[in-house]
C-alpha positions, 0 to 999 in steps of 0.5 A, spaced: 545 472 523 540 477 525 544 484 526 541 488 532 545 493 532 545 496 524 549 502 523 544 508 522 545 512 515 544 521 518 543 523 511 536 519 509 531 522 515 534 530 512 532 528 505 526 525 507 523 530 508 524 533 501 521 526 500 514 527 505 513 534 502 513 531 494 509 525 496 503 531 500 503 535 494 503 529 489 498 526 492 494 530 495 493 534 488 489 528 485 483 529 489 479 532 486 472 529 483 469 530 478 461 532 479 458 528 473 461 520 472 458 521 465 460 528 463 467 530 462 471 533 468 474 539 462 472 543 457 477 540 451 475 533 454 472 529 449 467 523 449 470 516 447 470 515 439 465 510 437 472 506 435 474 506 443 467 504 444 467 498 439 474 496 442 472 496 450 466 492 447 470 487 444 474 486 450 467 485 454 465 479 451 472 477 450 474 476 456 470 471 462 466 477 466 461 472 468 466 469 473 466 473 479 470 469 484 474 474 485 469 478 488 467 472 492 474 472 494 476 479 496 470 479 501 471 473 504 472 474 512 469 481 512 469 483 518 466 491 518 467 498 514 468 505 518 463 510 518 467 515 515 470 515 508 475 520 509 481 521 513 485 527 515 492 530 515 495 533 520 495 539 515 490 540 515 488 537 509 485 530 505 489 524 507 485 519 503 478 520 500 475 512 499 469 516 497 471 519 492 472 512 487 464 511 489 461 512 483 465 506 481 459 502 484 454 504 480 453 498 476 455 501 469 460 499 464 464 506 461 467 506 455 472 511 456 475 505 461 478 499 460 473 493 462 480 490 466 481 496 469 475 497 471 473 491 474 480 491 478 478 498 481 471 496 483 475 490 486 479 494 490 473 498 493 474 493 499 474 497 505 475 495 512 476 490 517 478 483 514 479 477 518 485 472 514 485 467 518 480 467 525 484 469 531 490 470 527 491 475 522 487 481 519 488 486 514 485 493 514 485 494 507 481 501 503 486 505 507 492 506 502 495 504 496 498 498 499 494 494 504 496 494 512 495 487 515 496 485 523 498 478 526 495 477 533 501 476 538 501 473 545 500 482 547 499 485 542 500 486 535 506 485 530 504 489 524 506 489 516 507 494 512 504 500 515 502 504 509 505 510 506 502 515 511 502 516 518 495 519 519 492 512 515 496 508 518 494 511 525 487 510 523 488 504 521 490 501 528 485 505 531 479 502 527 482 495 528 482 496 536 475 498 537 472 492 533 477 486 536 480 490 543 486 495 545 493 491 543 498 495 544 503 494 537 510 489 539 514 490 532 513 492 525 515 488 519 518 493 512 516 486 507 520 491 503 522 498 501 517 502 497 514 507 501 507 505 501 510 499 505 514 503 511 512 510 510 507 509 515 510 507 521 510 513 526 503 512 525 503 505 529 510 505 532 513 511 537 521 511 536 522 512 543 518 506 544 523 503 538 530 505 541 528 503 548 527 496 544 519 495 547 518 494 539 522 491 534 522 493 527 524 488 523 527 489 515 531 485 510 538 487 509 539 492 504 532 496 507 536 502 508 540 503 502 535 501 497 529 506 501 534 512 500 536 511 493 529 509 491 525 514 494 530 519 496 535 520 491 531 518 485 525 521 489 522 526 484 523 522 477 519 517 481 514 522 482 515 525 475 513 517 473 507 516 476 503 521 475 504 519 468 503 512 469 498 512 473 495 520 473 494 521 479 494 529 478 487 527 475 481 528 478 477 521 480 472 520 474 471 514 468 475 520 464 481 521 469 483 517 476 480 511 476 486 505 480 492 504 481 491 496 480 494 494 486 491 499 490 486 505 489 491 511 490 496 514 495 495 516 502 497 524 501 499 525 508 506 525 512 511 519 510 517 518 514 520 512 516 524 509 523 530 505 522 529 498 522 532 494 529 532 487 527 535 485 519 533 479 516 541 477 513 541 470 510 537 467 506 533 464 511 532 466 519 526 464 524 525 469 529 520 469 534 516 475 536 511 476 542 510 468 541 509 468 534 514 464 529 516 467 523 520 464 518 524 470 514 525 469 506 530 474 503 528 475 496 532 481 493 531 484 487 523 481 486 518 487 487 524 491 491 531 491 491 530 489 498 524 484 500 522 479 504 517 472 504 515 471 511 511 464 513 508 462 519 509 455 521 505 454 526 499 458 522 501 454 516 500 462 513 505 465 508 506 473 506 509 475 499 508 482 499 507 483 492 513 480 489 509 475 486 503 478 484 509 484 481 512 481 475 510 488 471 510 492 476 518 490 476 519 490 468 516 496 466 518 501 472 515 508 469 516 510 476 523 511 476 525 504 480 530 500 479 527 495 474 529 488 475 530 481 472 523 478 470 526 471 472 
């Protein structure tokens, strides 16, 4: 049964904002660049050793680079890229710096990085407009560490995971309108409840546009709880982890920031969050939006706590977030998340 009417939790929108200040600053203080791709970004840095050098060349001739598939796959329906390499924050600041990863593209092999990992970041160089399926769904990707997609609906859009900021996410709904026509966004949809999947939403949704009922914004049960005690309450350790994990306080550089595997980086801009209107309870519900069929999953305890698979019968399209792809993402939660079943 779909609950129209969740209870609305007061504490999660008062300690977001000790959250949006965290995420800013984190964020934001990864980007800077190192000028010299081949020199070290500090004085005590050194080069790799010639055993790590030897390592990563074994590792190159071990494993299938040959095989560029992925490549071909990544840029299939490509539609255009924006003429900017750079989005601002509402402070003032740097929200996202896709430019600052371009001397990934230069056609040369570092030592001091890993040759998976960095075949996985020139992978995810991939920035702009995206057709999925023609006429139908799209993906704005390169913006965020996740990426935003957008399924054509009878009047507008029906758009999921709308990043982690709002600045990005607003850029995003932009670029996407100048290339296929002004649609105005008829519901969001939170696949599941990590930040970088919802915390962009005031950037495509207004909440007097949600409250009104004009646009639905649809989760699986459990979003609110696990969203707050994810990102709220254990909202510091998971930051304190991730800058381990993924060095993201480090400048951009084959010596420091490279990737975050799923995604180039976070967004450092302002993440908030718009309780959801439509919640997914049963193990599998259907809803019709805007004239758009969709078959909801719920999947909990997969990549998230609370998560959700979405299919498209009548597109013969299915959208899994990234509970399928995450197994160690699960497992191995330096980040502060819960850590999950691996089965």
């Amino acid at each position: 049964m779909i609950n129209k009417n969740p209870c609305k939790i007061s504490l999660p929108m008062a300690a977001l904002s000790l959250l949006i200040s965290s995420v800013s600053w984190a964020a934001g203080g990864g980007g800077v660049v190192a000028s010299d791709p081949g020199k070290h970004f500090h004085p005590k840095g050194k080069l790799p050793s010639e055993y790590t050098i030897d390592a990563q060349a074994r590792q190159r001739a071990m494993l299938p680079f040959d095989d560029e598939r992925d490549f071909e796959e990544a840029s299939r329906g490509f539609i255009a890229a924006p003429d900017y390499k750079q989005i601002m924050a509402e402070a003032g600041h740097v929200a996202w710096d896709i430019g600052s990863y371009e001397w990934l593209l230069q056609g040369k092999d570092f030592d001091s990085i890993h040759p998976s990992l960095q075949r996985q970041a020139i992978l995810n160089m991939g920035y702009g407009l995206y057709e999925v399926l023609p006429d139908k769904i799209y993906q704005v990707r390169g913006y965020d560490l996740a990426n935003i997609s957008f399924i054509k609906g009878d009047t507008g859009w029906i758009v999921f995971d709308p990043l982690t900021a709002k600045e990005t996410a607003a850029a995003a709904l932009e670029f996407i309108n100048s290339k296929l026509g002004e649609h105005p966004v008829v519901a969001v949809v939170y696949s599941h409840s990590h930040a970088d999947h919802f915390g962009g939403v005031r950037g495509v949704a207004d909440e007097a546009d949600v409250n009104s009922g004009k646009v639905k914004i649809i989760a699986p049960t459990g979003f609110m709880d696990h969203a707050v005690a994810e990102n709220v309450y254990a909202g510091n350790a998971m930051n304190r982890r991730l800058f381990f994990q993924y060095g993201v306080l480090l400048p951009r550089s084959p010596f420091g920031h490279v990737d975050q595997s799923i995604g180039k980086n976070v967004a450092a801009g302002n993440l908030g969050l718009i309780p959801p209107t439509v919640i997914i309870e049963k193990d599998i519900e259907e809803l019709t939006v805007d004239g758009v069929k969709m078959m909801f999953q719920n999947t909990p305890g997969t990549e998230a706590p609370a998560e959700m698979n979405t299919y498209f019968p009548d597109m013969k399209a299915f959208w899994a977030a990234e509970n399928i792809t995450g197994t160690i993402h699960n497992i191995y939660t330096l980040r502060g998340a819960l850590v999950r079943d691996a089965l």
